[in-house]
PDB file of N, CA, C and O in Angstrom:
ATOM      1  N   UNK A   1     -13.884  -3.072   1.056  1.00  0.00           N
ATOM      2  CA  UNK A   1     -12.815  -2.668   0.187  1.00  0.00           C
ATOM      3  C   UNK A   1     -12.377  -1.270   0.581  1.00  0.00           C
ATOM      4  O   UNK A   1     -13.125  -0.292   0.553  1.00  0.00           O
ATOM      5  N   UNK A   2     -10.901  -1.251   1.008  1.00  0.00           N
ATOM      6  CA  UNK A   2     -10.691  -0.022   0.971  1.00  0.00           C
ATOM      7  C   UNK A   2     -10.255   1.159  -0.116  1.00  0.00           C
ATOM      8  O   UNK A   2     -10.516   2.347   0.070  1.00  0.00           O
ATOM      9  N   UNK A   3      -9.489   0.606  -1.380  1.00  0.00           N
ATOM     10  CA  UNK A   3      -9.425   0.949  -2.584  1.00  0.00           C
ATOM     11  C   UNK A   3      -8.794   0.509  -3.538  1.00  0.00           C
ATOM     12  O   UNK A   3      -8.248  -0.583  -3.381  1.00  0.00           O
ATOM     13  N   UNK A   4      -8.666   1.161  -4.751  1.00  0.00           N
ATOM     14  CA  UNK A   4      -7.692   0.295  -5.920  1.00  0.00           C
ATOM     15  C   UNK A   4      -7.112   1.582  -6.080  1.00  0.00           C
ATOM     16  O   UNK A   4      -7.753   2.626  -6.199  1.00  0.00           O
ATOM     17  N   UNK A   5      -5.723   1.455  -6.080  1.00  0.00           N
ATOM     18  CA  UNK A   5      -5.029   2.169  -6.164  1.00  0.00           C
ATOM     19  C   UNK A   5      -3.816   1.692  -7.199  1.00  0.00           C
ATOM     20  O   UNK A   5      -3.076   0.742  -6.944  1.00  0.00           O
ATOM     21  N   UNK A   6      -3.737   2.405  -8.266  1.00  0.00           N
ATOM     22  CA  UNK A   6      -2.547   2.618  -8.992  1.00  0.00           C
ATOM     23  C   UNK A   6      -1.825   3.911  -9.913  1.00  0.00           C
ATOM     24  O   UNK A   6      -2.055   5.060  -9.539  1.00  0.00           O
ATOM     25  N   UNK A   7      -1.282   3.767 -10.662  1.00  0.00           N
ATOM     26  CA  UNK A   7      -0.497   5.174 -11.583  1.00  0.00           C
ATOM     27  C   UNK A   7       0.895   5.114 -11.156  1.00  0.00           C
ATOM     28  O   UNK A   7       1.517   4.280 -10.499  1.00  0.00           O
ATOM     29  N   UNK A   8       1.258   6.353 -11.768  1.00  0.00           N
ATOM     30  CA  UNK A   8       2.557   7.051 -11.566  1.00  0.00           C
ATOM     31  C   UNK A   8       3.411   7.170 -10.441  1.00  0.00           C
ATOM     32  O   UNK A   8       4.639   7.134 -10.511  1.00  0.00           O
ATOM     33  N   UNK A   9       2.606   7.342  -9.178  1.00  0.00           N
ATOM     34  CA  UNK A   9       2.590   7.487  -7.703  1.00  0.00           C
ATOM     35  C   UNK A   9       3.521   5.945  -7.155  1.00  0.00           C
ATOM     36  O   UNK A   9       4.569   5.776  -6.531  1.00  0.00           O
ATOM     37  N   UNK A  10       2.535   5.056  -7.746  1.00  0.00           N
ATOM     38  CA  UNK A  10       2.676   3.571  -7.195  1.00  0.00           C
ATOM     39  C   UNK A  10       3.838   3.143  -7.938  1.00  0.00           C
ATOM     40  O   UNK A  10       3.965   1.925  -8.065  1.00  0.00           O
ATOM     41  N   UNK A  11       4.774   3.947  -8.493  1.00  0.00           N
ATOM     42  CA  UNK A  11       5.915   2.929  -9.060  1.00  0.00           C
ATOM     43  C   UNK A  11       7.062   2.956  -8.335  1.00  0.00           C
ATOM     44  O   UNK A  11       7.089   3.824  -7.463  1.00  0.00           O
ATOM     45  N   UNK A  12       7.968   2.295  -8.434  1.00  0.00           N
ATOM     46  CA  UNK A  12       9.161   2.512  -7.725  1.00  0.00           C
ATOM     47  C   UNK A  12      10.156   1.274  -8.616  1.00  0.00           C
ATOM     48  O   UNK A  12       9.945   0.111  -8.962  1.00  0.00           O
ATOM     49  N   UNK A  13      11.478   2.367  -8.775  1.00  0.00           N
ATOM     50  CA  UNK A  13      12.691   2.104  -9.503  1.00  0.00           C
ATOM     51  C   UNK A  13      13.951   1.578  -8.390  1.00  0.00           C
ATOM     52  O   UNK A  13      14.498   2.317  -7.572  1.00  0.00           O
ATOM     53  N   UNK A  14      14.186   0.394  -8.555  1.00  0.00           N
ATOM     54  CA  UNK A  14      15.210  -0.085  -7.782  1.00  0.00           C
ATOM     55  C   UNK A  14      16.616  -0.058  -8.402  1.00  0.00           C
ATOM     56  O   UNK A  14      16.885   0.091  -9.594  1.00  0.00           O
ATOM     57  N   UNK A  15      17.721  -0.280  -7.060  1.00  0.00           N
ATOM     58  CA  UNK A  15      18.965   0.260  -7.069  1.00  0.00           C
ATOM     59  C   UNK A  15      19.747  -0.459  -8.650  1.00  0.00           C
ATOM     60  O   UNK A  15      20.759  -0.194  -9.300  1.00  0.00           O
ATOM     61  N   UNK A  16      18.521  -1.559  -8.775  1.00  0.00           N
ATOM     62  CA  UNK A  16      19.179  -2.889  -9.761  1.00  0.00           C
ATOM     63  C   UNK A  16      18.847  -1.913 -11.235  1.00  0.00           C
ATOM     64  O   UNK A  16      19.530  -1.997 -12.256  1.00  0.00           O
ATOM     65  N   UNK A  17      17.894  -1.184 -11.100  1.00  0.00           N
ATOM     66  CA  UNK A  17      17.095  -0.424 -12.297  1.00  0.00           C
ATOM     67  C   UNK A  17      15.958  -1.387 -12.876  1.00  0.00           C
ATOM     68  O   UNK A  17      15.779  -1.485 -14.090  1.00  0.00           O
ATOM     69  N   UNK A  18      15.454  -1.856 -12.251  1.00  0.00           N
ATOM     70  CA  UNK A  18      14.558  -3.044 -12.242  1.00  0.00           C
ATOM     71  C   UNK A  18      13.223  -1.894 -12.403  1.00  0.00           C
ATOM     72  O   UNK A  18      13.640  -0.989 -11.681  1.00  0.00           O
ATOM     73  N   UNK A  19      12.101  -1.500 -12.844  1.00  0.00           N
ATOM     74  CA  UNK A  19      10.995  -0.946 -12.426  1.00  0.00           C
ATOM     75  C   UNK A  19       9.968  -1.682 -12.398  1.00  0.00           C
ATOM     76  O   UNK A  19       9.711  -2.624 -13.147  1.00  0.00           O
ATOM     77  N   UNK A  20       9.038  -1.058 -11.089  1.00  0.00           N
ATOM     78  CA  UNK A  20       7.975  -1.942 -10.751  1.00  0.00           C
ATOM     79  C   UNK A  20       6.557  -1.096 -10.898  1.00  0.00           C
ATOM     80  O   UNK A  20       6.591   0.127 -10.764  1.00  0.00           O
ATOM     81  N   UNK A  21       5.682  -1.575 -11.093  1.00  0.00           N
ATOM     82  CA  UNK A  21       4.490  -0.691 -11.104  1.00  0.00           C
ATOM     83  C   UNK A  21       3.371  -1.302 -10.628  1.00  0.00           C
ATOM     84  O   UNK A  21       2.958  -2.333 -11.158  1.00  0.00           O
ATOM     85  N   UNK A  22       2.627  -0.614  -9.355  1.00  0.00           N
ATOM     86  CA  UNK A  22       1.710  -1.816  -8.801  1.00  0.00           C
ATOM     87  C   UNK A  22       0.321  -1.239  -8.958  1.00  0.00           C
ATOM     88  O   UNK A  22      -0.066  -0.071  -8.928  1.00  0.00           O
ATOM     89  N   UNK A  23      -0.076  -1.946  -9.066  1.00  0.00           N
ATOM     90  CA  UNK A  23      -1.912  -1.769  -8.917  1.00  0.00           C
ATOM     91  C   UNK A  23      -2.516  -2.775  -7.851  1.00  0.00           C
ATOM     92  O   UNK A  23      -2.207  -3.967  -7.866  1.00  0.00           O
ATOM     93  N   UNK A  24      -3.317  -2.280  -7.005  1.00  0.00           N
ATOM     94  CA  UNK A  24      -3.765  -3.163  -5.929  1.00  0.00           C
ATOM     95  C   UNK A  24      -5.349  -3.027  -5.377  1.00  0.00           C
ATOM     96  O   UNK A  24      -6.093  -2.047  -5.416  1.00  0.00           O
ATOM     97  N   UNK A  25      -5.469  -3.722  -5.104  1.00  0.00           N
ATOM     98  CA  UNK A  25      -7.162  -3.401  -4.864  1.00  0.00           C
ATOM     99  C   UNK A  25      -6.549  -3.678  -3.711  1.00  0.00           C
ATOM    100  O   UNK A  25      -5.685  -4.553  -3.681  1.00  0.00           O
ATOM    101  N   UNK A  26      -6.929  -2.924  -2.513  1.00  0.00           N
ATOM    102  CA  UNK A  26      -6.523  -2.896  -1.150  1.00  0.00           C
ATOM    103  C   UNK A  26      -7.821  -3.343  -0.113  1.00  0.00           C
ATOM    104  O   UNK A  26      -8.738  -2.524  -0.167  1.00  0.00           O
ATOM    105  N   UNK A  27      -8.047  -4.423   0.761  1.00  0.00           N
ATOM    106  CA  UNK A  27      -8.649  -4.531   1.662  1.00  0.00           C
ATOM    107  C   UNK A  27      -8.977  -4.485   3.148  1.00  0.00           C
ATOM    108  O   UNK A  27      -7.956  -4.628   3.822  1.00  0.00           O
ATOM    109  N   UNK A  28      -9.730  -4.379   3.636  1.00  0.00           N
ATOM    110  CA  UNK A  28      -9.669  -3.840   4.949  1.00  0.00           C
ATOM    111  C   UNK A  28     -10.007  -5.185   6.036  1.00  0.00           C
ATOM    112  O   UNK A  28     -10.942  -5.963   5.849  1.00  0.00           O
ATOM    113  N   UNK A  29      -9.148  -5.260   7.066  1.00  0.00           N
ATOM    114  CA  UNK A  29      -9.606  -6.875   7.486  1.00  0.00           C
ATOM    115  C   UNK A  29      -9.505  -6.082   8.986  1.00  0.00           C
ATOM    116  O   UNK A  29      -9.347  -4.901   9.295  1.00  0.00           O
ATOM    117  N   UNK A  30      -9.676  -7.342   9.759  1.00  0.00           N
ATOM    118  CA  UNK A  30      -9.123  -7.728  11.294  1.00  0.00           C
ATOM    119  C   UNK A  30      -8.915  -9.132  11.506  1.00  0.00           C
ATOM    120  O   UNK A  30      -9.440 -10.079  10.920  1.00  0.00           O
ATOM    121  N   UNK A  31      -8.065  -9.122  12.439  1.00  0.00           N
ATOM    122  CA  UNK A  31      -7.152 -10.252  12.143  1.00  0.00           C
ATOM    123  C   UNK A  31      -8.641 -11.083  13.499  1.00  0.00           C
ATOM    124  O   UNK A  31      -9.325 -10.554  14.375  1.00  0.00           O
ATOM    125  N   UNK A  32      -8.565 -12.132  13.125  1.00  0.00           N
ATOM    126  CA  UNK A  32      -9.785 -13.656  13.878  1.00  0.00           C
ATOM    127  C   UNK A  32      -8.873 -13.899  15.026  1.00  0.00           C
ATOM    128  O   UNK A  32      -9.203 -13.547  16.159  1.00  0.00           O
ATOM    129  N   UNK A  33      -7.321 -14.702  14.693  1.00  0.00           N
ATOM    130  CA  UNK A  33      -7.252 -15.541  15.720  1.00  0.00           C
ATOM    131  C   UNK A  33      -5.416 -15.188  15.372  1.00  0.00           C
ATOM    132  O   UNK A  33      -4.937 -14.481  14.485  1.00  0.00           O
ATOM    133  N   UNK A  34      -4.904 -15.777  16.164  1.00  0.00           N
ATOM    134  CA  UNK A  34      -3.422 -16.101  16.399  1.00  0.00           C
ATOM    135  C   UNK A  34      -2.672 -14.511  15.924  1.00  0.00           C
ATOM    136  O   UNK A  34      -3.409 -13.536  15.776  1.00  0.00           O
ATOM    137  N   UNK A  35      -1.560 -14.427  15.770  1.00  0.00           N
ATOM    138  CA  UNK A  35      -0.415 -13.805  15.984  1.00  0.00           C
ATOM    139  C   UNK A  35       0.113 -13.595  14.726  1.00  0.00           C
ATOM    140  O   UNK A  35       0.403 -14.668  14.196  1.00  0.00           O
ATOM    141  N   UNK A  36       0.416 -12.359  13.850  1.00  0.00           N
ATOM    142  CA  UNK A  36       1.083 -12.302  12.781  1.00  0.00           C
ATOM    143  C   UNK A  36       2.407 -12.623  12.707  1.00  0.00           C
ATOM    144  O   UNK A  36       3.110 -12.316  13.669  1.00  0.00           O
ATOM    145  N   UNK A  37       2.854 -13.126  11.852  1.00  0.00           N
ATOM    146  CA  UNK A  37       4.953 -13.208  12.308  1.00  0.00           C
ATOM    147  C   UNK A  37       5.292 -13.560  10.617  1.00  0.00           C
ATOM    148  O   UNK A  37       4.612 -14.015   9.697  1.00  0.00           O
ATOM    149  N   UNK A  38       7.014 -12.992  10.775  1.00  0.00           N
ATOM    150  CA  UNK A  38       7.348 -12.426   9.430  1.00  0.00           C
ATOM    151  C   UNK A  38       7.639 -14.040   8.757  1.00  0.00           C
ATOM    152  O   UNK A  38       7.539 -15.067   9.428  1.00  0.00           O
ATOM    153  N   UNK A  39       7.989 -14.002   7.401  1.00  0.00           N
ATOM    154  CA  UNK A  39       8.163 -15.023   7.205  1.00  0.00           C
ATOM    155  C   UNK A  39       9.391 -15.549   6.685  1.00  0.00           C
ATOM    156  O   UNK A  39       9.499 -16.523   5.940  1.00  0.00           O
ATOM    157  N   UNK A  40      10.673 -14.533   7.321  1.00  0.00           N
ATOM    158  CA  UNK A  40      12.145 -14.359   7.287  1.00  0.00           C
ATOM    159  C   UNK A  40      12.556 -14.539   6.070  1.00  0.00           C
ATOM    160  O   UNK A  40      13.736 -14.865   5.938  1.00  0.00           O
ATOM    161  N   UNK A  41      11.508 -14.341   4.556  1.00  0.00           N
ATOM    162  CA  UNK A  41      12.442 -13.883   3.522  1.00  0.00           C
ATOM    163  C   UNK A  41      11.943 -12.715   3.159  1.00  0.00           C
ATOM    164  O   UNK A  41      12.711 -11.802   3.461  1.00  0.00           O
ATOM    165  N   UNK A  42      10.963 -12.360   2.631  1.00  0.00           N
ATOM    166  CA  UNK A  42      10.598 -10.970   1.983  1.00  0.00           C
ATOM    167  C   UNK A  42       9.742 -10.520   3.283  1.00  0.00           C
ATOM    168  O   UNK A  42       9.122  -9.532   2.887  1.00  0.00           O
ATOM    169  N   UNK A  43       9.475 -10.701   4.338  1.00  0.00           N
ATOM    170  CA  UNK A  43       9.001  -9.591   5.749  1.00  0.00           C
ATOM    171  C   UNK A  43       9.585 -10.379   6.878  1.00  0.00           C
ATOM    172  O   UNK A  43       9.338 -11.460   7.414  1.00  0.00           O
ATOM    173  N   UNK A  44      10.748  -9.090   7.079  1.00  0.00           N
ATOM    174  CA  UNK A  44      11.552  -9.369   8.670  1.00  0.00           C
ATOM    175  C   UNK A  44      10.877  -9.046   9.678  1.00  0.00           C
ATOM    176  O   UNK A  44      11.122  -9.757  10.652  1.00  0.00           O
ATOM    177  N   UNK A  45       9.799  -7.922   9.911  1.00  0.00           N
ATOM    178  CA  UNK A  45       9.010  -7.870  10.979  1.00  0.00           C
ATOM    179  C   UNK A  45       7.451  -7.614  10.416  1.00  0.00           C
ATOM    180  O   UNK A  45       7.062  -7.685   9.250  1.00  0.00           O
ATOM    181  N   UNK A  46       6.878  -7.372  11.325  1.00  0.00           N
ATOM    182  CA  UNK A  46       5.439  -7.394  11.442  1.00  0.00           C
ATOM    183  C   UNK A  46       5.202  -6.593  12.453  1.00  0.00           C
ATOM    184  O   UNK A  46       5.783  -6.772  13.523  1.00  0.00           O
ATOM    185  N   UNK A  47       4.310  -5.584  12.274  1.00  0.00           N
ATOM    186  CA  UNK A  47       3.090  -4.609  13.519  1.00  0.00           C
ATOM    187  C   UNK A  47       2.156  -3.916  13.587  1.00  0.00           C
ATOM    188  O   UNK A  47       2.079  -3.162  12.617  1.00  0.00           O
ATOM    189  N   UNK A  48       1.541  -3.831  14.154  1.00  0.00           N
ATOM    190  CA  UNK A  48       0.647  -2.838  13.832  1.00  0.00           C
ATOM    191  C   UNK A  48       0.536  -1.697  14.429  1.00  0.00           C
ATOM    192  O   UNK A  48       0.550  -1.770  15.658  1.00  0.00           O
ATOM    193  N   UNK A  49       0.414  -0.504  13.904  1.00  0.00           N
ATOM    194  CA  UNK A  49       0.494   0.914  14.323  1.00  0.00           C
ATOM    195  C   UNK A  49      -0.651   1.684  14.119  1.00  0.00           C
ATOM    196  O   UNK A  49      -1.648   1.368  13.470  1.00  0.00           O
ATOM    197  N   UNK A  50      -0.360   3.061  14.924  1.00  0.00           N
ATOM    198  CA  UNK A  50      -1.349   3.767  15.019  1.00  0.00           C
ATOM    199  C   UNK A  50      -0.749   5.021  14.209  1.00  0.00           C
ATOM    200  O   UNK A  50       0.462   5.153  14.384  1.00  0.00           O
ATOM    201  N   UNK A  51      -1.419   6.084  13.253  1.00  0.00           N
ATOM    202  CA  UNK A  51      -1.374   6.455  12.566  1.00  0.00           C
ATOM    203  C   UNK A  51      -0.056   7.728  12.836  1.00  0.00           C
ATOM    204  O   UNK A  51       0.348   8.386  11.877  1.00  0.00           O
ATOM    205  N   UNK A  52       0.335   7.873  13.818  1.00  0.00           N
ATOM    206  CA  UNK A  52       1.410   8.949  13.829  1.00  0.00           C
ATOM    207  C   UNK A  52       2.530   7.813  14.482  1.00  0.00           C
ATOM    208  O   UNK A  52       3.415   8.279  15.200  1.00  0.00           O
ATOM    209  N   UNK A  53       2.506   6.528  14.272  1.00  0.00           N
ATOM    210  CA  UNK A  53       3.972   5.162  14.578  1.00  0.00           C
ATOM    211  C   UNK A  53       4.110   5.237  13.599  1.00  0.00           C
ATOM    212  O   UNK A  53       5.209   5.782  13.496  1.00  0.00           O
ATOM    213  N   UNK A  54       3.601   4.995  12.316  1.00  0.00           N
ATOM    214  CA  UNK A  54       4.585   4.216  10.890  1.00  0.00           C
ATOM    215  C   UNK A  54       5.798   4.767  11.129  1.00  0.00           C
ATOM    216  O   UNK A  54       6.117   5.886  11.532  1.00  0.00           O
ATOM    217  N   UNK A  55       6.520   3.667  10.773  1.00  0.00           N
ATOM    218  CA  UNK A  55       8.036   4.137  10.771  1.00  0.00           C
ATOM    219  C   UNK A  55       8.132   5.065   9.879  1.00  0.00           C
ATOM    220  O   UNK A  55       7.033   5.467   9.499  1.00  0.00           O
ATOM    221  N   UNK A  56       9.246   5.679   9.283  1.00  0.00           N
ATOM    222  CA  UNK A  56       9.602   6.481   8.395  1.00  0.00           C
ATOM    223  C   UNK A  56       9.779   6.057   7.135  1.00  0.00           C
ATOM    224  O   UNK A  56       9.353   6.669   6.156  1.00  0.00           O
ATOM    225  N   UNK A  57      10.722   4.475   7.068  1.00  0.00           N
ATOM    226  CA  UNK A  57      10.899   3.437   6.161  1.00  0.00           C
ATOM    227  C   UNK A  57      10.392   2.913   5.249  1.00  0.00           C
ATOM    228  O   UNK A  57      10.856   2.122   4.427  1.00  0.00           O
ATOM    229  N   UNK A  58       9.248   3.410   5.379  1.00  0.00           N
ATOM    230  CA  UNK A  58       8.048   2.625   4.287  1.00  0.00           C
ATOM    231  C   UNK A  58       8.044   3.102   3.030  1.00  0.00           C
ATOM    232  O   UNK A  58       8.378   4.249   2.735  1.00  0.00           O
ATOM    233  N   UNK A  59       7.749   2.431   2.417  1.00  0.00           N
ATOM    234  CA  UNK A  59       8.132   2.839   0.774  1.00  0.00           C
ATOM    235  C   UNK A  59       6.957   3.677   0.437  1.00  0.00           C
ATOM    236  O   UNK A  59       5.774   3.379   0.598  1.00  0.00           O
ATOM    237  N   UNK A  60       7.521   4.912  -0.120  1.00  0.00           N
ATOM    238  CA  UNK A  60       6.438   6.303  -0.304  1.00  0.00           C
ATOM    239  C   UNK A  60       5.255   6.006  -1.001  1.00  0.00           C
ATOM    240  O   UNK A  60       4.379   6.871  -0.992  1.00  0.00           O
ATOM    241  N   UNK A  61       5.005   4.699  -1.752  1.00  0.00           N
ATOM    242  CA  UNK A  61       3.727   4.389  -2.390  1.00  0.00           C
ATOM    243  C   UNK A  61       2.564   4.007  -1.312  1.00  0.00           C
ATOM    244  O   UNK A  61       1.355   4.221  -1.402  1.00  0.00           O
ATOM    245  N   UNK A  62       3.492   3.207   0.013  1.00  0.00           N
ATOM    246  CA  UNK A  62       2.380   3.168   0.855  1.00  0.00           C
ATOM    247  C   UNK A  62       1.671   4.117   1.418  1.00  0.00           C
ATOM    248  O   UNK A  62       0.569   3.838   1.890  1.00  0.00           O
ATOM    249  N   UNK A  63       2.131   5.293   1.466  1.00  0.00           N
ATOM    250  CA  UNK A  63       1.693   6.123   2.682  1.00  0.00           C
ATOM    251  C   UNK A  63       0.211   6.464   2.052  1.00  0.00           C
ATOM    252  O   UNK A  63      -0.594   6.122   2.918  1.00  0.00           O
ATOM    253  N   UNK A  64      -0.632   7.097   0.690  1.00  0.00           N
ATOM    254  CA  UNK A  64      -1.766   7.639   0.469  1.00  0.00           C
ATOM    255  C   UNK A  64      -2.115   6.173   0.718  1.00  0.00           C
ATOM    256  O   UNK A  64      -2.547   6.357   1.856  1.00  0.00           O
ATOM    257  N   UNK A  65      -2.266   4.819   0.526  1.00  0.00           N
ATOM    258  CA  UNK A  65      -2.952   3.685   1.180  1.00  0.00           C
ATOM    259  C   UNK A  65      -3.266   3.809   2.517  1.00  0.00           C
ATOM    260  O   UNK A  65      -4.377   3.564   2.988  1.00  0.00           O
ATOM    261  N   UNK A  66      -2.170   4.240   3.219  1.00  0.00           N
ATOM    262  CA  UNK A  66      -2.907   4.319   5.262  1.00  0.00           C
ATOM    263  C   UNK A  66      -3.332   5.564   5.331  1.00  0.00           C
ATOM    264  O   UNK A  66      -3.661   5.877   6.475  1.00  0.00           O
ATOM    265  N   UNK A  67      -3.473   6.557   4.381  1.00  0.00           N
ATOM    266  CA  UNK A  67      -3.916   8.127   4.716  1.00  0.00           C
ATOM    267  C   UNK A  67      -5.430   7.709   5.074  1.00  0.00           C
ATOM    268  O   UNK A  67      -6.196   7.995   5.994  1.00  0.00           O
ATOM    269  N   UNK A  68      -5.534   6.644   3.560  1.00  0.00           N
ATOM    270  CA  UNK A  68      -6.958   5.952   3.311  1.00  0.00           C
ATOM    271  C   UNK A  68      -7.505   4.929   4.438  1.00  0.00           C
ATOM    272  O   UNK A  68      -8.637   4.983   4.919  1.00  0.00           O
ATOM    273  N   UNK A  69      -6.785   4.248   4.684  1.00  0.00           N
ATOM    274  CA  UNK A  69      -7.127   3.728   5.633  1.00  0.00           C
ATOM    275  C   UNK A  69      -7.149   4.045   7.334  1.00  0.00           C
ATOM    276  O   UNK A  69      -7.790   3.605   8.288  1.00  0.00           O
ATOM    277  N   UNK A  70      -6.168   4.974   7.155  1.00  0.00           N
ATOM    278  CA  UNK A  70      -6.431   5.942   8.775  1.00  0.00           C
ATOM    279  C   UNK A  70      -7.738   6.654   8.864  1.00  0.00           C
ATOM    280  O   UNK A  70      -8.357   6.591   9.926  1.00  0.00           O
ATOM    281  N   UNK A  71      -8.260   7.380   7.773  1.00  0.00           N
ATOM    282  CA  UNK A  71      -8.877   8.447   7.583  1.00  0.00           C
ATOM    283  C   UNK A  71     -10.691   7.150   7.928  1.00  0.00           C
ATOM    284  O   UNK A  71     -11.513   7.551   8.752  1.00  0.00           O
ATOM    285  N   UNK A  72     -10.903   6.001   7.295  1.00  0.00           N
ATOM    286  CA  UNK A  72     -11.631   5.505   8.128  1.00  0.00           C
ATOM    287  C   UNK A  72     -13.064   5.764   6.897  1.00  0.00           C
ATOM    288  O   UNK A  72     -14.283   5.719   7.063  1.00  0.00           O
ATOM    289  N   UNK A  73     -12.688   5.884   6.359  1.00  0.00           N
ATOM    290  CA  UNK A  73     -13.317   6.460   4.930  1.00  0.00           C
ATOM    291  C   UNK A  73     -15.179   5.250   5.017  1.00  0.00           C
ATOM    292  O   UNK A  73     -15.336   4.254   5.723  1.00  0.00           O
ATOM    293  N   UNK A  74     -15.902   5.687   4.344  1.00  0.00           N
ATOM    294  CA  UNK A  74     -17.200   4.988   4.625  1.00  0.00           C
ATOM    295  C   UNK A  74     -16.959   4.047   2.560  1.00  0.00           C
ATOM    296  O   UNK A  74     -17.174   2.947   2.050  1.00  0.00           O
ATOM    297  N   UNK A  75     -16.461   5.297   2.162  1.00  0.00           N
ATOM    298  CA  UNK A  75     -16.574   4.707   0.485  1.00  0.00           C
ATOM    299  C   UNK A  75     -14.469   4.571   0.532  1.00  0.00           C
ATOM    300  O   UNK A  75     -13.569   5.034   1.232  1.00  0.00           O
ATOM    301  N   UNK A  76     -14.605   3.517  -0.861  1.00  0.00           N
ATOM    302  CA  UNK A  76     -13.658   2.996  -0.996  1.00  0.00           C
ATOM    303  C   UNK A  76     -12.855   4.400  -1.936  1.00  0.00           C
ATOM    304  O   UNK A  76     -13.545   5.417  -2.014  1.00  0.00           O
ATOM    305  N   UNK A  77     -11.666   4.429  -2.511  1.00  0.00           N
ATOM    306  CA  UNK A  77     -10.641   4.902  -3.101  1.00  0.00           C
ATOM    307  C   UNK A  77     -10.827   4.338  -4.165  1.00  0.00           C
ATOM    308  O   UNK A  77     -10.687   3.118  -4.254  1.00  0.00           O
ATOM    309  N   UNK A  78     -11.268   5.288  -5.456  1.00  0.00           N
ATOM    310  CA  UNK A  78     -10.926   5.116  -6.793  1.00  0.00           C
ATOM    311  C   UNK A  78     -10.245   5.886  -7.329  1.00  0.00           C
ATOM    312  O   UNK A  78     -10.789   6.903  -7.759  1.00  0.00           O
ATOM    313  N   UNK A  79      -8.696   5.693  -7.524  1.00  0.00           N
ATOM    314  CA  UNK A  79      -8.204   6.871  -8.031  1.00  0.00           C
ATOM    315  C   UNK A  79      -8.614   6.750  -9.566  1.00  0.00           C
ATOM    316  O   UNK A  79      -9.159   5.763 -10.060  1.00  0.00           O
ATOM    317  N   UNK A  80      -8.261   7.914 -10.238  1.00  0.00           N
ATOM    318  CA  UNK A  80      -9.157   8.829 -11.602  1.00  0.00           C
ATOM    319  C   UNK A  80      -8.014   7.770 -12.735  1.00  0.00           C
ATOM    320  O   UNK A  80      -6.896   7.731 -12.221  1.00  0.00           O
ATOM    321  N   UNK A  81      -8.063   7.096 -13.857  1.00  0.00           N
ATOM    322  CA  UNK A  81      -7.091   6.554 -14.783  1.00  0.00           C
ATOM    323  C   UNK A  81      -6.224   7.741 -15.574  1.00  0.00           C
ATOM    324  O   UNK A  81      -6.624   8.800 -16.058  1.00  0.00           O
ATOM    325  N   UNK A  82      -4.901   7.171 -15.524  1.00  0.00           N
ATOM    326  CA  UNK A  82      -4.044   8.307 -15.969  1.00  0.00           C
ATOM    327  C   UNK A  82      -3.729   7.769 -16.696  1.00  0.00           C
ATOM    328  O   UNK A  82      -2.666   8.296 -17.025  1.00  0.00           O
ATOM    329  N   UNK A  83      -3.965   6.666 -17.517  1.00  0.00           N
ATOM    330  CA  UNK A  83      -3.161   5.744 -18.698  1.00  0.00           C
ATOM    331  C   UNK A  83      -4.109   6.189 -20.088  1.00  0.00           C
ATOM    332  O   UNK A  83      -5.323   5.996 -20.158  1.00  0.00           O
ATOM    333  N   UNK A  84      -3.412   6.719 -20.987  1.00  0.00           N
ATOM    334  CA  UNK A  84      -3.305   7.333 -22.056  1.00  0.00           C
ATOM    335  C   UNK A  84      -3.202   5.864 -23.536  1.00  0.00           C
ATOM    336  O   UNK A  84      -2.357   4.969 -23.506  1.00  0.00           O
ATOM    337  N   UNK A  85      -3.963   5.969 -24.326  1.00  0.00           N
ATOM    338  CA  UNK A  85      -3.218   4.855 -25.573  1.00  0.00           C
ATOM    339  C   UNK A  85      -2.661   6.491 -26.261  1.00  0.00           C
ATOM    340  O   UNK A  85      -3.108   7.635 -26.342  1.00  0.00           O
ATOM    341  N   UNK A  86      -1.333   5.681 -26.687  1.00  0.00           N
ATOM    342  CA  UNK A  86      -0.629   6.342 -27.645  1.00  0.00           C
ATOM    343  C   UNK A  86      -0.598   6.920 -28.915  1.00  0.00           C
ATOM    344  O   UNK A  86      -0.686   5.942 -29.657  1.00  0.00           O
ATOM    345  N   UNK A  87      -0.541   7.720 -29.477  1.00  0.00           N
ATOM    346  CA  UNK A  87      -1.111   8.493 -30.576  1.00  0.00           C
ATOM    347  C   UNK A  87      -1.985   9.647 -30.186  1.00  0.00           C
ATOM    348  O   UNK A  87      -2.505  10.349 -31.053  1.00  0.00           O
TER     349      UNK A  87
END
């Protein structure tokens, strides 16, 4: 496991005003056998990079996920809970 990551950080507001908020337990693999390829509706490409390639494009929630996963970490990512009950 590489971590669970969510909060404030992980949201993102689209052009529609739609908001999304993700929480993910993130894992660490290698791929066995065959060839990744997109699946021409929600991922047009596919690659894999080395830590100074990511494109620029990537949606700013990803980037502390590959900091984590570049960085090669021995323990997983727990970020601290920022969710409050009301009152």
């Amino acid at each position: 496991m590489l971590g669970v990551y969510a909060g404030p950080e992980f949201q993102t507001i689209y052009s529609n005003g739609d908001v999304v908020s993700f929480a993910m337990a993130v894992f660490e693999a290698r791929p066995l056998a065959g060839t990744p390829r997109p699946d021409g509706d929600e991922t047009l490409e596919v690659g894999y990079f080395a830590p100074g390639e990511v494109p620029d494009n990537v949606q700013p929630w990803v980037r502390p996920v590959l900091a984590d996963a570049f960085a090669d970490r021995t323990r997983p990512h727990f970020a601290p809970p920022t969710w409050r009950p009301p009152g």
